[in-house]
N, C-alpha and C positions, 0 to 999 in steps of 0.2 A: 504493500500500500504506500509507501514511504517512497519509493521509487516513481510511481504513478504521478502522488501528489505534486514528486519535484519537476515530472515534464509537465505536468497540469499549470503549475504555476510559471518556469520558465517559458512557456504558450502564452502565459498573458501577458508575463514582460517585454517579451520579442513585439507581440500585436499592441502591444498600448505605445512601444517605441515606433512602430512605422505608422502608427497613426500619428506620433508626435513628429514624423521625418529624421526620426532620431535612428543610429546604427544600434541594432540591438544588440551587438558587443560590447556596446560602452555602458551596459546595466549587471551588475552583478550581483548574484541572490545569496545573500548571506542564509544559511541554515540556521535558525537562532535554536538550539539546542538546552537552552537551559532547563534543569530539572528533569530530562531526557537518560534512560540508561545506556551504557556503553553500545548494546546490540543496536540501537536506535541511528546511534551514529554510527555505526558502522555497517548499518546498510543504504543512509544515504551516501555514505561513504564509497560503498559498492555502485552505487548509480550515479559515481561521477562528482559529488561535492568536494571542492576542497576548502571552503571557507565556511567557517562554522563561527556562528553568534555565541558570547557567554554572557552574563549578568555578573556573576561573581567570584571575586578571585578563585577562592574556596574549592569551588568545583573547575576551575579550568588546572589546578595543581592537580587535581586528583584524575583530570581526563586525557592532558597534555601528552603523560606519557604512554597511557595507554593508546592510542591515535599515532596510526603512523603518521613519519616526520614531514611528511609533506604536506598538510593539515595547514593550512591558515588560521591561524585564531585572529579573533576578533571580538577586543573585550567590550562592551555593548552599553555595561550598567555602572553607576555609580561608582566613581572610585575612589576609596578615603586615603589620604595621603603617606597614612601606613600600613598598609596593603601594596604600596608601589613595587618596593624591593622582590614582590614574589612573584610580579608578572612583567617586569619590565626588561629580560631579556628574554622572551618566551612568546610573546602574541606579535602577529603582522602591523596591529592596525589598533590604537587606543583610540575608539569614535566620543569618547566622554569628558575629556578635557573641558573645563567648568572658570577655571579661575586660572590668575598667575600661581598664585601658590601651590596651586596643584602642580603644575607646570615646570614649575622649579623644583618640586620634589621630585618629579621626574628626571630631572636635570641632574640634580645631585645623585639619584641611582646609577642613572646611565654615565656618568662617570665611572664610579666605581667600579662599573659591572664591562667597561669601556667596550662598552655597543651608542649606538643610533638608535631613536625612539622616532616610527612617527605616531602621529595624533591628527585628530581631527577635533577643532572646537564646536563645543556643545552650544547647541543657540535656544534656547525658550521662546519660539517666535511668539505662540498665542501666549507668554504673559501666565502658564496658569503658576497657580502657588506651588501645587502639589509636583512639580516639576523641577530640576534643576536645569542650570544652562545659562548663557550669560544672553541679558537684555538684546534686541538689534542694536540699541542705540549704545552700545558698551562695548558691543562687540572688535569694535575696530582697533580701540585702545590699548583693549587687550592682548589682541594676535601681533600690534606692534611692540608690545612690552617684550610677549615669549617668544616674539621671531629672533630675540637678541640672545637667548640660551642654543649656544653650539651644536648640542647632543640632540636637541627635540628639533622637529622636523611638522611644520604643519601641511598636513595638504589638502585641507578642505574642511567643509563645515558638516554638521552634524543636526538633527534636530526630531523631537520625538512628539508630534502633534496630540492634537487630543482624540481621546478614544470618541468614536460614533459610529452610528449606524449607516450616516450618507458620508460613503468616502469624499464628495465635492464641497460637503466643508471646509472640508481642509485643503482644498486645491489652494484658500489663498497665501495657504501656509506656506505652501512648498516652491510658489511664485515669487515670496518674498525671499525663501532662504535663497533661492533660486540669482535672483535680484542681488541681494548680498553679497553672494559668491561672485558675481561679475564686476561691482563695485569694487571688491578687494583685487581682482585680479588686474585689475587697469592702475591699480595703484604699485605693481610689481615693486613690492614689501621682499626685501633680502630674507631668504632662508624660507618662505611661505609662498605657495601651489595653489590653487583651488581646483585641486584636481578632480577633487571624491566630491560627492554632495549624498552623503548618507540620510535618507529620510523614506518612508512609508514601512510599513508594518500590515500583516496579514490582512488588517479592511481597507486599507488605502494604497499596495504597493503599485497599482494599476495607474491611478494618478499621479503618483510620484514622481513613476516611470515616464508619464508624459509630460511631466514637469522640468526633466533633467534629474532625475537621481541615478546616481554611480553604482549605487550600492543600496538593493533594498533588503532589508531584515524580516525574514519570516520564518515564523515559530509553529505557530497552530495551524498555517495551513500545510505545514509539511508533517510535523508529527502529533498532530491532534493535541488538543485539550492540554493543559499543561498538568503535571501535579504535583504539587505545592508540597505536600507530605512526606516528603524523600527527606 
């Protein structure tokens, strides 16, 4: 089923990008896996995935090595600033970068661990509370603080819209981050890309996809229902 679901949905990215005139190579389906057993991933594994979604450190230590090495992680969720040290030579792609502070404690890892980090900054475009991610209107000041740390590496923006029923709410979301990212890119900021534009999630990656997003994140429509209880 796991396999089905993943052509089922790469179908809708490929079709929502030539409706958008968009190359449908330049959309990539992240597997968000969190809360998922090993057999789970490793039979989207078998049907071709190699970039897998995580929420938390915790479970990406415990899955990393069991995954063989050509596995892309991609850490997805919240990251507190001392958790950095366990996944910061280990994952492709940190999409949750929030603040400078965060950003620097990554900096200060990736020293020591003397690797390259990249990151993608977190945006709150709709504003909710229950959200992290840095304001639009903040955003700018910010990527030019952390474009000036050596180690980290920005290449796009990030943003996690609000849950609904009509994925076209949130089109203006994805418009704006969309917007954003091209504003920054005309400002060619030393050390920072806008290369990724990570945004849609299982009701909205359709939209996304027609929006410009590099990278869409889906969980439930690849392996059903999550569960919390693990």
């Amino acid at each position: 089923m796991i396999a089905e679901n993943i052509s089922a949905v790469q179908l809708k990215i490929k079709e929502a990008c030539i409706r958008a005139g968009r190359n449908p190579e330049d959309c990539t389906l992240i597997a968000v896996s969190k809360t998922k057993p090993l057999p789970d991933l490793k039979e989207a594994y078998d049907a071709g995935k190699r970039d897998f979604g995580e929420n938390k450190v915790q479970e990406l230590q415990d899955k990393i090595p069991a995954m063989p090495a050509d596995v892309k992680w991609h850490l997805i969720g919240h990251l507190q600033r001392n958790k950095v040290k366990y996944i910061v030579d280990k994952v492709y792609l940190i999409h949750s970068i929030d603040s400078y502070r965060l950003a620097e404690q990554v900096e200060k890892e990736a020293v020591k661990k003397n690797v390259d980090v990249n990151i993608l900054i977190e945006v709150n475009v709709a504003n909710e509370e229950s959200k992290f991610g840095l304001t639009v209107d903040n955003t700018i000041a910010e990527i030019e603080a952390i474009a000036k740390l050596p180690h980290v590496h920005i290449k796009g923006l990030m943003t996690i819209a609000p849950y609904t029923d009509d994925p076209e709410t949130n089109r203006p979301y994805f418009k704006q981050l969309k917007a954003l990212s091209d504003k920054i890119k005309e400002m060619n900021i030393p050390n920072v890309e806008m290369k990724e534009l990570s945004m849609g999630m299982t009701g909205d990656y359709e939209v996304a996809a027609e929006e410009g997003a590099t990278l869409v994140r889906v969980g439930t429509g690849i392996f059903g229902q999550r569960n919390y209880n693990i």
